[in-house]
N, C-alpha and C positions, 0 to 999 in steps of 0.2 A: 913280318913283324906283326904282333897281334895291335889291335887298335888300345890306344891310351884308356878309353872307356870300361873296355874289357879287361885295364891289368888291373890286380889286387894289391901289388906291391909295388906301384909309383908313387912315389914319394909328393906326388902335386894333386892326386886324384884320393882324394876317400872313398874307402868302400862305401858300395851301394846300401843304403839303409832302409831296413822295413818303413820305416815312415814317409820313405819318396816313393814307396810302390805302388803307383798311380800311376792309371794314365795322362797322357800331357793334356793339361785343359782343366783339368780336377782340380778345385780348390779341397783343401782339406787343413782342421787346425792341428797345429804345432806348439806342445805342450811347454810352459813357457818352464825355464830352467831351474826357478826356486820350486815350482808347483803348478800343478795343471789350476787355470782358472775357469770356474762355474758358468759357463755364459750364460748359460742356460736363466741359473737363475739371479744374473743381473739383469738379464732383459726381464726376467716377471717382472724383478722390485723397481722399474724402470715404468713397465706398463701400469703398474700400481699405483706408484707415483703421479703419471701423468691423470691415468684415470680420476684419484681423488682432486685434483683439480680442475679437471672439466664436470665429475662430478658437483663441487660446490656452487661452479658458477651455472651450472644447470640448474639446481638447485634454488639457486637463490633467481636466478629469470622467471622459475616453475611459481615460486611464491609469490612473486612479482605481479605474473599473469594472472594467477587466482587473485588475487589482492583488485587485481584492476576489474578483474571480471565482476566481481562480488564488490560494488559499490559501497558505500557506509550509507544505511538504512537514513531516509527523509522524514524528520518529522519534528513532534516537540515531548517532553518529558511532562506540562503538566496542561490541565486545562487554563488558558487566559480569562483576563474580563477585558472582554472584546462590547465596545458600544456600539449600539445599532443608530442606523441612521435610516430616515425615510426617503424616499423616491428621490428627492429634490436637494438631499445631502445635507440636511438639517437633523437634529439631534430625533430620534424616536421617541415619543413620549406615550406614555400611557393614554392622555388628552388625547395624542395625534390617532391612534390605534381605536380608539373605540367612538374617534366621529368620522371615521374615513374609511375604516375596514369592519365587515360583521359577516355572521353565517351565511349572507346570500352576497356577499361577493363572489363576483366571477373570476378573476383574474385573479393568477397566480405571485404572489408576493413571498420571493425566496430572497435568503442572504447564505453567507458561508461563515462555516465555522465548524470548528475549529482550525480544520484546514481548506487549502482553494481549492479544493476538487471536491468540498463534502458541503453542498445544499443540503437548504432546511425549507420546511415551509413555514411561515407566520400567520398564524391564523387567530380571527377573534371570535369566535361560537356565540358569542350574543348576537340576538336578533337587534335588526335597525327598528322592528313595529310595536317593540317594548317585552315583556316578561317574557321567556320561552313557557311552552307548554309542551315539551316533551318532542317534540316533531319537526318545533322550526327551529331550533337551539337548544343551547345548553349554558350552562353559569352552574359554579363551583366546582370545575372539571379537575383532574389530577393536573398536578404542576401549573395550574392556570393563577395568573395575576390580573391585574386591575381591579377594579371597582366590582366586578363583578367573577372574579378567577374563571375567564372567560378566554383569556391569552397564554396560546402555546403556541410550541415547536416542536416542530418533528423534522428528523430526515428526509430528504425526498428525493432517495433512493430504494428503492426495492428493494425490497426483505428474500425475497424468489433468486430474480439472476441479476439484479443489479439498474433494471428500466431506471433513467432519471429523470427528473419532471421536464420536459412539462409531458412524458407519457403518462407518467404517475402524479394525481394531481386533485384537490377536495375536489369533490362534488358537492354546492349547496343542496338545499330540501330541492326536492320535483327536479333534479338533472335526470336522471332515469326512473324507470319506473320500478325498478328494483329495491328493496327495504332490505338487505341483508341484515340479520341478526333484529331486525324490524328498526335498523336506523333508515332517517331518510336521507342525513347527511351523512359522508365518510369519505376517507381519504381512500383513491380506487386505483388501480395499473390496467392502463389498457392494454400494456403487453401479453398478460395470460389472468389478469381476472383479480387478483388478489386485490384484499380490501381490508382496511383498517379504521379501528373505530377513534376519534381523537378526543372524546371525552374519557376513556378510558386510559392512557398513555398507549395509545396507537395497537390494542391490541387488534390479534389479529381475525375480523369477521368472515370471509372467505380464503379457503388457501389459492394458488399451492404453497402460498407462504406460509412457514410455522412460526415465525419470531414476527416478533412486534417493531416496530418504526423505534431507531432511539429517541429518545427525546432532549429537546435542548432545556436546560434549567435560566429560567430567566428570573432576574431581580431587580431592582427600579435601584435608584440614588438615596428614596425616599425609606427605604428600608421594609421590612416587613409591619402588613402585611402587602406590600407594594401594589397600593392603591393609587399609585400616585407618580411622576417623576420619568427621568429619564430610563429606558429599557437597556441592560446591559445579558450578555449572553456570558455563562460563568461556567459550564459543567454541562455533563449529556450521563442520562443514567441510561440502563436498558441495556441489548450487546450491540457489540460492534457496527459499524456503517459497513452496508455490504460491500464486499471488495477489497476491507481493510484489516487482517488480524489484529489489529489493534487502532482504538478512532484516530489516536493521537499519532499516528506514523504510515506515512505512505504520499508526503506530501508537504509542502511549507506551510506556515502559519499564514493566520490573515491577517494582520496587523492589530493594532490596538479599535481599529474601527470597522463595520462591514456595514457596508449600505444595502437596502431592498433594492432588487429586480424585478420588474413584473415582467410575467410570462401569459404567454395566451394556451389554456391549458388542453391534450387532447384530451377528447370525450366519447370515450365508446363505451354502450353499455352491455360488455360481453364478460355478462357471468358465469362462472363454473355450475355445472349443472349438477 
C-alpha cells in the first residue's frame, strides 16, 4: 500500500501545496486569505514612528545640554551711582581726597566698578607743595574734579593682555628715570612696558598698548562744577575694560557703595625700547 503522504486521493490528506515546499525548519509567510499584508512596510512606518520619538526627546536633551552649556551672560544693562568710600569706610569726599591723597603718593588706592572684577585707580595729580609746574602735577585734567579738576579714574587693568594692578600702577614724579612722552608721572605695566598718561584720559605713552585706560566719570552730591561734597562713580567713557566685550557684562554689580583698597604697587622701570 502506498504511504497516506504520497496519495493524492485521500480524502483526509490535501494535496501537497507550492507554498509548503520547504524544507522542514524554514519559516516562510503565508498570504493571509482576504490579501497579502505589507510587512515590509509596516515595519518602516513602525521604525518611523518610534524614531520620531526618540528623535524629539533627543532633541529636546540636545537643547537642554546647549542651554546648560551656554550659561545666561553676567552682568548689568546700565552704568550705577555707585558712592565711594575711603579706607576706613566712611563716605569719599572731595576734602578727604585732596588732604590725604596728591601726585607723590605712593600707594596704590583702587575700588571697583562697575563690576567686582573691574579695578580702578583713584588718583589726585595735584601736588602736596602747592601749584604744579608742569613736572610735579597737573590740575585741570580731562574728567578731573575737585577744587582743582585734579581727581580721576582709570582702569587698572591693562589695555595690552589684561596685567592688573598692583603690576600696573602710577608712578609719581622721580619713580624712574624715564620721561615717556616727557611726562614724569604716568600710570606704567610692569608686565611688558606700556604706559599711560592720566592727565590726558589715560592715553596711551608707550605701547604695546594701543587703546587708552577707560575712564571712570566721577560727580560729587555738590553738583557741577564738583568742587566740593561727596565722590560718587556714574559712567566710564573710553573702550571696554580689558577682558570684557562689553564694561557692563562679564561679572556682578558692586553694590550701591565701593570702598578704597590700598595696594603696594610693583615698580619696574622696564621700557620698551
Amino acid at each position: 500500500m502506498a504511504s497516506p503522504l504520497g496519495c493524492a486521493t485521500c480524502p483526509l490528506v490535501p494535496a501537497r501545496a507550492a507554498a509548503l515546499d520547504f524544507p522542514v525548519g524554514q519559516l516562510r509567510r503565508i498570504a493571509a486569505a482576504e490579501g497579502d499584508v505589507d510587512e515590509t512596510k509596516r515595519n518602516v512606518l513602525k521604525l518611523l514612528a518610534v524614531a520620531g520619538i526618540v528623535g524629539a526627546g533627543a532633541g529636546g536633551l540636545v537643547g537642554g545640554t546647549i542651554q546648560f552649556l551656554q550659561p545666561p551672560t553676567v552682568g548689568i544693562s546700565s552704568y550705577p551711582k555707585v558712592q565711594l568710600l575711603d579706607v576706613d569706610g566712611s563716605p569719599l569726599t572731595v576734602a578727604k581726597v585732596e588732604s590725604e591723597y596728591n601726585v607723590e603718593t605712593s600707594e596704590l588706592f583702587l575700588f571697583y566698578y562697575p563690576l567686582q572684577n573691574e579695578p580702578n585707580f583713584l588718583l589726585n595729580l595735584y601736588p602736596a607743595s602747592g601749584a604744579p609746574n608742569g613736572s610735579n602735577g597737573a590740575e585741570n585734567v580731562t574728567g578731573g574734579i575737585g577744587s582743582h579738576q585734579s581727581i580721576v579714574a582709570f582702569s587698572a587693568i591693562c589695555q595690552h593682555l589684561g596685567c592688573p594692578a598692583p603690576a600696573i600702577a602710577f608712578y609719581p614724579p622721580g619713580t624712574c628715570p624715564n620721561t615717556p612722552g616727557g611726562k614724569t608721572f604716568y600710570i606704567h605695566c610692569s608686565c611688558h612696558g606700556s604706559t599711560y598718561d592720566p592727565t590726558s584720559g589715560a592715553s596711551n605713552l608707550t605701547g604695546p598698548a594701543v587703546l587708552p585706560l577707560p575712564q571712570v566719570t566721577l560727580i560729587t552730591d555738590e553738583g557741577p562744577p564738583y568742587t566740593s561734597g561727596n565722590i560718587f562713580a556714574v559712567g566710564e567713557t573710553g573702550p571696554p575694560v580689558n577682558g570684557h566685550l562689553n564694561t557692563l557684562q562679564g561679572d556682578y554689580a558692586v553694590g550701591s557703595t565701593s570702598g578704597l583698597v590700598k595696594e603696594t604697587p610693583v615698580i619696574l622701570c622696564n621700557f620698551p625700547s
